[in-house]
N, C-alpha and C positions, 0 to 999 in steps of 0.2 A: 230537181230530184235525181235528176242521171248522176247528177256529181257525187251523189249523196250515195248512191246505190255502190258506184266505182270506188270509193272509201271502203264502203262496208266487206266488197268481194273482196278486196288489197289487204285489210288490216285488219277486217270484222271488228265486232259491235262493242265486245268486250275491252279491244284494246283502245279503240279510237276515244272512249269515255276515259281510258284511265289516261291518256295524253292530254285530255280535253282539261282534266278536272289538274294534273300537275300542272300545265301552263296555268290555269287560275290561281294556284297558290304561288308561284313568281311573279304576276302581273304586281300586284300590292308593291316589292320590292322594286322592281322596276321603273313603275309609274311612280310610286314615291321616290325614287331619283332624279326622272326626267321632270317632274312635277315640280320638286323642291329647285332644280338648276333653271327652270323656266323662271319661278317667282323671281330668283333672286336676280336676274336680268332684269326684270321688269322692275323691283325694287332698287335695284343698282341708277337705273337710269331715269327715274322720275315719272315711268308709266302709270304705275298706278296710284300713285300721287294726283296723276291726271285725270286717271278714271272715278277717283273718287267723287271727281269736281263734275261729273257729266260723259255721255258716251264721244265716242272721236273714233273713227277712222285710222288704218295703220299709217295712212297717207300723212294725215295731220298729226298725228302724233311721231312720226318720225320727221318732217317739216319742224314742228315745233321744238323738238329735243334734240335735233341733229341725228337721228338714227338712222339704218339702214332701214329703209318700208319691206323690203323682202323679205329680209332674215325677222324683223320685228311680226310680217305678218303671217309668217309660220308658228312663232311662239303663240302669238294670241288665237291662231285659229287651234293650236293644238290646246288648249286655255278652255278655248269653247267647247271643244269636243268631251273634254273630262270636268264642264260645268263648271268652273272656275269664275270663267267670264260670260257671257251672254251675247250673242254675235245678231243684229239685228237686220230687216229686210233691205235697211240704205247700206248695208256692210258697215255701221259704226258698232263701236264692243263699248259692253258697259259691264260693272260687277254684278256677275249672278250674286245669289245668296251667302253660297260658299265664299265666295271674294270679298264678300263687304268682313263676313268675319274676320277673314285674316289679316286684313289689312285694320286689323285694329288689334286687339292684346297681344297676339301670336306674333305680330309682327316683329317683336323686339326678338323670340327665338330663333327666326329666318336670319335678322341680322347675328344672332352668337352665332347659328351655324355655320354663317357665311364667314365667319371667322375663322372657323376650323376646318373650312374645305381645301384648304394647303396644303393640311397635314392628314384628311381622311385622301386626297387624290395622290400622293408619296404612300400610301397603306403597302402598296405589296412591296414595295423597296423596303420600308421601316421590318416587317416583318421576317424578309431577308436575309435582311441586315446589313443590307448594302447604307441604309442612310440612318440619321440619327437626329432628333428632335434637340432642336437647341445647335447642333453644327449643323444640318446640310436642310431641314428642315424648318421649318416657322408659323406660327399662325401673323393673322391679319389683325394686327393688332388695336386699328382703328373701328373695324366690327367688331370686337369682343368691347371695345368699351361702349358702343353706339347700343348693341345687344343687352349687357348688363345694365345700363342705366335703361333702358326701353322695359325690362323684366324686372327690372330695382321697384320702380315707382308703383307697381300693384302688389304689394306686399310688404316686403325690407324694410324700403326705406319709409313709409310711413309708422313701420312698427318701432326702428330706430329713432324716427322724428317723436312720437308717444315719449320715447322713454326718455330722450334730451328734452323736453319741454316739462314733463314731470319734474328734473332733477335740476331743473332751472340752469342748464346751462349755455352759454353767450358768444362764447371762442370758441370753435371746432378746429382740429388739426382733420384731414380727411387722409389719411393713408395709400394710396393706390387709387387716386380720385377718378381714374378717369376721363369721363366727359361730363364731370361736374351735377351729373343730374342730383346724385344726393345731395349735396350743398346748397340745391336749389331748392329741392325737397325741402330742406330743411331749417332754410331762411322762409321760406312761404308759411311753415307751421308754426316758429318761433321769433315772432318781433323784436330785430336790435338783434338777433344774432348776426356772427360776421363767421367769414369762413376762409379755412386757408387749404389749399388742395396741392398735392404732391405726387408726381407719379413720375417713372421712371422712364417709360417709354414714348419716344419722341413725335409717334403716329398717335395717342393715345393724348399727349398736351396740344398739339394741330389742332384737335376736334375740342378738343374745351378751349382754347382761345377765342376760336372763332363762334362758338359756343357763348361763352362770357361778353364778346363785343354785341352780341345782340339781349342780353340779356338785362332783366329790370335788377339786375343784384348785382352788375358789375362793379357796384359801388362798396360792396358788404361782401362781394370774393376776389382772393387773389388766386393764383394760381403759379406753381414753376415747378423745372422737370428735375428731379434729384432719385439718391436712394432714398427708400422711408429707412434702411437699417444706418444711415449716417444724418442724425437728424440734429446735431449739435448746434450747429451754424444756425441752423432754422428757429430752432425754440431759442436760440437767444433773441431772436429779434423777435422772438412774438412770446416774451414769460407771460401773456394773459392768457394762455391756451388753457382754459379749463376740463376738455374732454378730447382724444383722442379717435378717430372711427376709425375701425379697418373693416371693410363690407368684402368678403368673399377672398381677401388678399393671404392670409398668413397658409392657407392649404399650397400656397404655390410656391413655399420654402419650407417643406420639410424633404425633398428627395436628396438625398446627395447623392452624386456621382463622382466614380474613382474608378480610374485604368488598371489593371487588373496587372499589367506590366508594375505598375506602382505597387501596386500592395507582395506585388514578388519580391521587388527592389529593398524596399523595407526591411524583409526578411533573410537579406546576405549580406553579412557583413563586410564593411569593407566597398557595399555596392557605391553606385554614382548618385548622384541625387535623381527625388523625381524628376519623372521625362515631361521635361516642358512642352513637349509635344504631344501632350496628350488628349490634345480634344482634336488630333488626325487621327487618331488611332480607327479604324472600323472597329461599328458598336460591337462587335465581339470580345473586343478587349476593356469593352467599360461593363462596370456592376454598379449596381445603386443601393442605397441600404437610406431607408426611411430614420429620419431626427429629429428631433423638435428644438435642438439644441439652440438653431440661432434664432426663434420663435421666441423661447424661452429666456434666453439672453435678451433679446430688443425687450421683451416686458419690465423685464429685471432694474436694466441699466435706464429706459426709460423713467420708469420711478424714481430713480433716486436724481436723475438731472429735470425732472418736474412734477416733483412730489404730488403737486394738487391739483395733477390733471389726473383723470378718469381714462380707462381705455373701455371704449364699446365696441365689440367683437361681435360682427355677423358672420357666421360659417355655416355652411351646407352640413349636415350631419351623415355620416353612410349610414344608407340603409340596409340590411341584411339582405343576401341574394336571396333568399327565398322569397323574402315578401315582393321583392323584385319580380322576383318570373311566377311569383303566382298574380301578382298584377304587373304586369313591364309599363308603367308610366314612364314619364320622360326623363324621368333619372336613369334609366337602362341609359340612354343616348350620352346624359351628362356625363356619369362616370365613366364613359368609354373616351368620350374628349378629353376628358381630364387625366385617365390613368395613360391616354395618349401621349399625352403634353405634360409630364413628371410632374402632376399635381396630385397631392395627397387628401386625400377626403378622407377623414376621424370620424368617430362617433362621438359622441356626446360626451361619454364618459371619457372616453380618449381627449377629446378637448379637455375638461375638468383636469384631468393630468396634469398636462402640461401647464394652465393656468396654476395650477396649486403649486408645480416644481419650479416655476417662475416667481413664486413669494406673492402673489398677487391672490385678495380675497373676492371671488363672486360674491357680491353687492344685492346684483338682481339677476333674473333667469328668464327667460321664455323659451323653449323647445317647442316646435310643433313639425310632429310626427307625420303628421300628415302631407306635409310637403318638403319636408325632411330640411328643415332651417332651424338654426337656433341663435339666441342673442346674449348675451354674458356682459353684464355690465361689472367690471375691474376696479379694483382699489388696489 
């Protein structure tokens, strides 16, 4: 009580409450920092993978995983402390309530986040403008496919499996595949389909290889790293391609970017050509302006080099900011990684655009509002 009295003469009653109550409205912020970088340690290295199987000690679980027990047994007692984990009278941790949850659907959104913690811990430099996303910055590109396919499988990709076994079709081309989970998905819903997966990035074919080698489909998928927009060489060796997937991929090619030196250059006659140097330039010298242009083109020219394939279109649709911040669900977090990382999110209507300016007919439709996804089945 003395403590309490020495407060009260120093700062009084009034002010001590209004300090008390703004620290409570940053703890939320905070702790869901510290909170989120704890999981994803534990998720990183196989902890709670462990804990799911029975409680363990920091001891034995760092024994068993190669970890450090110290630093491992700070994260978990901080775990206990905010209910996460459950710390028991022998010192072994097991999942409280809260843990078991997470460690099952949410789980795949720990792994996207963990993708995009590269580019939110570069935040005050990007804003700066001392760095730039794409030259000096990067996401983790093996998390973003591990995260999408973990987040795919409760919703997407079943609703895309619905709509290829309806329309009975047997050869998938997958677009930006990933870590193969759609393909999986959708050999498991549709008997005697075969599947061919494509993606660009080298961390992101790693995880579906090794993916594939354990898998009961490696027979019925291939998989290799290319562009999806240079897809010529490919659909010759495969003309049975009857439907094409792109799940979440075409919003990550509408931004362009142009040097601002460029577009001056342009504009003087006589000048030298564009500065090939233009992705040193500091982001002050680049502007971006939103396209659909080579969207629009891949659909186009698509068609005509395999007329009798289908494209099936899954995209995230923008939600309007108001219904955002009169409910902030976790599309607030989405569009912020995305407009982070020159990804472009449309609305529906703005999809239907570009689909119509690309000479391509919607076939079939699914929108739902409610979690801001939409599916467009192409002809």
């Amino acid at each position: 009580m003395g403590q309490i009295f020495d407060l009260l003469r120093m700062f009084g009653l009034a002010d001590l409450v209004k300090k008390k109550r703004r620290h409570e409205k940053a703890l939320p912020f905070i702790r869901g920092y510290s909170a989120t970088a704890s999981l994803w340690a534990l998720f990183n290295t196989g902890v709670m993978d462990e804990l799911r199987r029975g409680p363990a000690s920091a001891e034995d679980l760092a024994a068993k995983l190669h970890l450090d027990a110290r630093v491992l047994g700070h994260v978990l007692e901080y775990l206990d402390c905010i209910r996460v984990l459950r710390k028991d009278a022998d010192g072994k941790y097991s999942l409280d309530r809260l843990g078991r949850d997470l460690v099952e659907e949410p789980r795949g959104a720990f792994d996207l986040a963990c993708g995009y913690e590269s580019v939110l811990a570069e935040l005050t430099a990007m804003v700066k403008g001392e760095k730039r996303f794409g030259r000096d910055v990067r996401r983790r590109e093996a998390f973003v496919a591990r995260g999408s396919g973990e987040l795919g499988v409760q919703l997407p990709f079943p609703v895309m499996a619905d709509i290829i076994r309806r329309n009975r079709f047997k050869s998938v081309l997958d677009l930006g595949s990933g870590d193969l989970e759609l393909l999986f998905t959708l050999c498991e819903a549709v008997p005697g389909l075969k599947g061919i997966g494509i993606d660009i990035s080298p961390d992101a074919i790693a995880v579906a290889r090794e993916r594939l080698a354990a898998s009961k489909f490696r027979d019925r998928v291939t998989v290799e790293q290319g562009d999806i927009f240079d897809l010529d060489a490919l659909l010759a060796r495969h003309p049975d391609v009857d439907v094409m997937t792109a799940c979440d991929v075409f919003h990550e090619h509408l931004l362009v970017g142009k040097s601002k030196l460029e577009t001056r250059n342009s504009k003087t006659a006589g000048s030298p050509p564009p500065n090939a140097e233009a992705d040193n330039e500091p982001p002050s010298n680049f502007e971006f302006r939103i396209s659909s242009f080579r969207v629009e083109t891949f659909l186009s020219e698509t068609k005509g080099r395999a007329p009798n394939a289908a494209v099936l279109v899954a995209e995230f649709c923008r939600q309007p900011h108001e219904r955002l911040r009169r409910r902030p669900t976790a599309f607030v977090e989405h569009h912020l990684w995305h407009n982070l990382t020159d990804q472009v999110i449309l609305s529906a209507d703005e999809w239907r655009e570009v689909f119509r300016k690309s000479g391509r007919r919607v076939v079939e439709e699914h929108v739902f509002d409610i979690v801001g996804h939409g599916y467009f089945l192409l002809r």
